[in-house]
ROMISE-189644 format. One record per residue: residue in one letter; x, y, z of N, C-alpha, C, CB in turn. Coordinates in pm, whole numbers, plus 50000, padded with zeros to 5 digits. Glycine has a CB too. Layout:
AXYZXYZXYZXYZ ...
# end
This chain:
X602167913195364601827900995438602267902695583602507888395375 X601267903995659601597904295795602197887895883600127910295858 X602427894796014602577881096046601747872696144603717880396085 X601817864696182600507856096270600397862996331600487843296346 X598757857396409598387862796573598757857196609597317864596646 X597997857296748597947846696882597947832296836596517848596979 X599067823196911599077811496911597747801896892599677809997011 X596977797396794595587788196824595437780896908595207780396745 X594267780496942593957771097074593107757996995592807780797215 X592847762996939591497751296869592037748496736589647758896843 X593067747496671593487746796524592957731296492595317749496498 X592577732496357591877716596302592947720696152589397714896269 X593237710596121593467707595976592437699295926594767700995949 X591957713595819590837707395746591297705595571589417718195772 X590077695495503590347691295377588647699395322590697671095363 X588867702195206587417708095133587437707694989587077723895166 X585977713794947585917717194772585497699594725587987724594684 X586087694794637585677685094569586357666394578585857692194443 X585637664694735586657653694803585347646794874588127660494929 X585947630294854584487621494877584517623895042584527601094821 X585577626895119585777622095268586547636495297586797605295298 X586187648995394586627657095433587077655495566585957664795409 X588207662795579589047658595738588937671995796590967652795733 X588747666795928589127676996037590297673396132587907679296126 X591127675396128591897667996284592757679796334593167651796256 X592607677996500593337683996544594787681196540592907684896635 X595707691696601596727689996584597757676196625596917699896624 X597247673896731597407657496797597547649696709596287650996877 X596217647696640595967635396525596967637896410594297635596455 X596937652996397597497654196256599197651996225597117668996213 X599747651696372601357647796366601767636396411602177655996436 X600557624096415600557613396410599897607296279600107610396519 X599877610996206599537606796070601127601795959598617621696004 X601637588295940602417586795850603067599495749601757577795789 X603977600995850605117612995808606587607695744605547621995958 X607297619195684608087613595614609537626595713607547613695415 X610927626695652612007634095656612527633695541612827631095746 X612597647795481613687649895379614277664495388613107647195230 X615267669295307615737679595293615557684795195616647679795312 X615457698995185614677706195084615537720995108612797706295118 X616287726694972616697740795012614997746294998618087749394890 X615597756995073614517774695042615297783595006613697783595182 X614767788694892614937800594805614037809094820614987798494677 X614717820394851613477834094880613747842794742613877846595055 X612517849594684612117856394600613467869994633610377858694621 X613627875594710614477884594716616007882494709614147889894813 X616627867194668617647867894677618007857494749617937877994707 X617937855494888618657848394986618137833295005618567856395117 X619137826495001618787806595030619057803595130619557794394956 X618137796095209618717787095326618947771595266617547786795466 X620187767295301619927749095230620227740795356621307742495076 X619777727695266619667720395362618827717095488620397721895381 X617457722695465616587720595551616077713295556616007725695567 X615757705195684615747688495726614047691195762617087681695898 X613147688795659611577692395725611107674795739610227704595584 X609847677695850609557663495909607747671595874610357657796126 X607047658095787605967665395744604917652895696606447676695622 X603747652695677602807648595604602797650095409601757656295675 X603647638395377603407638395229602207643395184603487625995178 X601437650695039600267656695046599467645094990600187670394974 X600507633394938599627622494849599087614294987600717610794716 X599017615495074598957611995200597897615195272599887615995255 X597477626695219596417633595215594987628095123596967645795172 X595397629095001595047630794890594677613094922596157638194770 X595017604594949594707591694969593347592295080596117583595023 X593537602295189592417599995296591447606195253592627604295434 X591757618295189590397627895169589527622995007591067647895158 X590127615194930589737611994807589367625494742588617601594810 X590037629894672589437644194560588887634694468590777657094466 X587357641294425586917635094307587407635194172585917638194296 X586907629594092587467630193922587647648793878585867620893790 X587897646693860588257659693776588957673693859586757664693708 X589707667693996590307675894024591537681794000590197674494092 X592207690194003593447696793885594317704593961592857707993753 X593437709894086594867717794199594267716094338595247738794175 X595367721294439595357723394560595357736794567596287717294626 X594467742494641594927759294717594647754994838593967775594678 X595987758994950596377758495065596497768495112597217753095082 X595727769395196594957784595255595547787495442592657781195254 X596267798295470596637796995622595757813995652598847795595662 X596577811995767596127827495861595997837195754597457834695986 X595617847395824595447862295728595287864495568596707870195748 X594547851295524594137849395336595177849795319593267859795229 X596517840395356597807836395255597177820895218599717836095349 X597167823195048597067810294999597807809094899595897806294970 X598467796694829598807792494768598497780594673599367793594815 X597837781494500597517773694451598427762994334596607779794426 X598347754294377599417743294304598237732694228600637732994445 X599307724894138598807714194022598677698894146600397711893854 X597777695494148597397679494179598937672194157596017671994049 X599287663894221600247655594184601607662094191599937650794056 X601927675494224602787683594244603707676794351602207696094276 X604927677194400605647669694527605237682594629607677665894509 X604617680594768604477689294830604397683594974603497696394779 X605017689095086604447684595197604057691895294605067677395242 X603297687695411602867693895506603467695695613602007690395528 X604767703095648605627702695698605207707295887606517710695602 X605257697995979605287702396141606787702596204604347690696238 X607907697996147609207701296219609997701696112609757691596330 X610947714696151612067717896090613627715696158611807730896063 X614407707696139615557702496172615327696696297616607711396168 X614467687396348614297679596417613537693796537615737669396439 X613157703296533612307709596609610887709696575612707721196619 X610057715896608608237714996595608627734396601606847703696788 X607977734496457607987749096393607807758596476607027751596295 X608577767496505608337780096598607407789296528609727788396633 X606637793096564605207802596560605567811196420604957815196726 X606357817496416606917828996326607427819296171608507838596426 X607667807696182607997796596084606957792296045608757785996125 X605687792696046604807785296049604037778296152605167779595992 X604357770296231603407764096368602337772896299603887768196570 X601247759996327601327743596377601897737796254599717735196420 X601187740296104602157731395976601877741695881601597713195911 X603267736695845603697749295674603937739495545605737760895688 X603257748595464603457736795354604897738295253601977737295245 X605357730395247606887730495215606567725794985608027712095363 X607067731894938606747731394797608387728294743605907747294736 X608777721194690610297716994652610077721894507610817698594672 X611457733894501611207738094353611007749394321610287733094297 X609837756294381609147769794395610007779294519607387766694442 X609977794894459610187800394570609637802594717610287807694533 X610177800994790609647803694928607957809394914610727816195005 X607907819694857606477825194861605377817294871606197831994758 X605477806194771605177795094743604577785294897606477790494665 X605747787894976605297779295126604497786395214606537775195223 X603347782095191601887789095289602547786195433599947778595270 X602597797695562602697790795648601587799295752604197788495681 X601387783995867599917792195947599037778495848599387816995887 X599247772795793598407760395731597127754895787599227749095732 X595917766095758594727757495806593707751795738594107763295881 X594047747195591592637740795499593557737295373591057754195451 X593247730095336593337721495181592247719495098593737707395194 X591847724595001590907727794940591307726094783590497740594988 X590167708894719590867703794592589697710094511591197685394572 X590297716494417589367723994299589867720194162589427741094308 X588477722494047588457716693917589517728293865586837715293837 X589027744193899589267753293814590577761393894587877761693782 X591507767493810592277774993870591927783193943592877779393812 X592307790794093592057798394148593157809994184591537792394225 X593327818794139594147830994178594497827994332593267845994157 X595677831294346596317824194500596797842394550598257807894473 X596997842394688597217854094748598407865094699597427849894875 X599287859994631600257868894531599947871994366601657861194530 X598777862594324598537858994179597517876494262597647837694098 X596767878294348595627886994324596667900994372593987882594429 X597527897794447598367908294454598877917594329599377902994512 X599317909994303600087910994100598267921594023600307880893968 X597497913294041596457918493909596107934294014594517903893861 X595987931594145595937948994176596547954994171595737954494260 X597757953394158599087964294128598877967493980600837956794152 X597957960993913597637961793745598717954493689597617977793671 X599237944293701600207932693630599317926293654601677927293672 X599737912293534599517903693494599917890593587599947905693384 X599177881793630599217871493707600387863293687598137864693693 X600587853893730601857845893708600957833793647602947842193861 X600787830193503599837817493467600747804893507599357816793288 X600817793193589601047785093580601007773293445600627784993665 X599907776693397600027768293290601037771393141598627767293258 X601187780793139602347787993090603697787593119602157797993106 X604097789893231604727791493323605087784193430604397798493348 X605277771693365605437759793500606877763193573605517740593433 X606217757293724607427763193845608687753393810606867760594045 X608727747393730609907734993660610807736193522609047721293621 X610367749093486610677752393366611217763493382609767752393280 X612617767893360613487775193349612727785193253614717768593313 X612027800393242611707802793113611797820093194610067793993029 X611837829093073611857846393141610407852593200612317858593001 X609757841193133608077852793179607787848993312606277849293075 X607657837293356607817835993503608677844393571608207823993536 X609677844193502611027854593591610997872493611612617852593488 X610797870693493609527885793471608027885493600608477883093254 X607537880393540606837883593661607257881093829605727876893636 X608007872993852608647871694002609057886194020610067860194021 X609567886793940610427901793937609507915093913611577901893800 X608277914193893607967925893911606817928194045607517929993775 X606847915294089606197908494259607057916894330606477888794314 X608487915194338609357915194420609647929794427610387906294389 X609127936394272609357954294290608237960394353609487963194139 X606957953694352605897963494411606507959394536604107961494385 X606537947694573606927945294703607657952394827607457937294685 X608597959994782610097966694774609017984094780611437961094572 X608387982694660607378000094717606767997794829605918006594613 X606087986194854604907985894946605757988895068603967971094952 X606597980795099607487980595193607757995695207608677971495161 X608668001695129609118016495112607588028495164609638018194912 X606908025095101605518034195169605308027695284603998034395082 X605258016995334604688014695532605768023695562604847994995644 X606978020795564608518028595651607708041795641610548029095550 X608038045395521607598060695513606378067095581607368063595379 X605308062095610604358066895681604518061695823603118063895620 X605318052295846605278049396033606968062596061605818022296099 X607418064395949608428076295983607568091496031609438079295827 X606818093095912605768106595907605068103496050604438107095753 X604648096496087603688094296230604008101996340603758080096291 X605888092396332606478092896482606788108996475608048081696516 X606868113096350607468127596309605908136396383607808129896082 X605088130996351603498138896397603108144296264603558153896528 X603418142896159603438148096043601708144195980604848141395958 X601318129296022600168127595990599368118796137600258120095842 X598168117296129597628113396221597838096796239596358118396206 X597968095696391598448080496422597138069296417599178080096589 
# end
């Protein structure tokens, strides 16, 4: 997962998929929309917690009130920069987070809004937040398709709820976190071979 580009000039937060009323708003509109403050730790997949983070954000039922998803909708996939998405259950606690401890998200945090998931590991928080998109059917989210090309098995949510203490979720986090750890280990290794001249730049 790389990290952002260039700052947007034109960013819209948009709503899609199966919703009577789709939104566009720019960023202006969108951090004037009935926001909330709470604190929320982050837990990262590799180990390390930040607590106590004071996020200032757009509740998603907040959302979900303007854009109307029709009957039979069942998740959110929240889609940012560079195909990072993340797919969650309808009714899930989630918000659309634009400031973190009373600042407006620095670029590398997310800016313009990151979606903050209470519960789930960090991975979990799309940041670069540009579409909300309510669907009937599950959709493989940007680590679920990671997992099936490494040839593992997806992380099933329905199995595997992010609320339920259980090993197969943990199992699979854990074998996310080992390709992860290769992938990582092979970039080093070939930007080492480069500088070495060993292979072509």
């Amino acid at each position: 997962m790389h990290g952002p580009g260039l700052r947007p000039t034109d960013w819209h937060f948009t709503t899609s998929g199966q919703v009577r009323k789709p939104l566009s708003l720019p960023y202006e509109e969108f951090v004037q929309l009935p926001h909330i403050t709470k604190k929320f730790d982050h837990h990262c997949i590799d180990g390390w917690s930040y607590l106590g983070n004071e996020w200032t954000g757009v509740d998603m039922n907040t959302i979900i009130e303007m854009t109307r998803p029709s009957e039979g909708v069942k998740y959110v996939h929240v889609e940012g920069e560079n195909e990072y998405s993340a797919t969650l259950p309808l009714g899930q606690e989630l918000m659309l987070a634009f400031r973190r401890n009373g600042e407006a998200l620095p670029r590398a945090g997310g800016w313009p809004v990151r979606l903050v998931a209470p519960g789930e590991f960090g991975y979990k928080s799309v940041k670069w937040v540009q579409e909300v998109r309510f669907i009937t059917e599950w959709e493989e989210d940007f680590w679920n398709k990671k997992l099936i090309g490494w040839g593992e098995p997806p992380i099933d949510p329905a199995l595997n709820p992010w609320n339920v203490n259980n090993e197969e979720r943990k199992a699979g986090l854990r074998k996310l976190f080992t390709h992860l750890l290769e992938e990582k280990r092979r970039e080093k290794l070939e930007r080492i071979r480069k500088s070495a001249g060993e292979i072509p730049a």
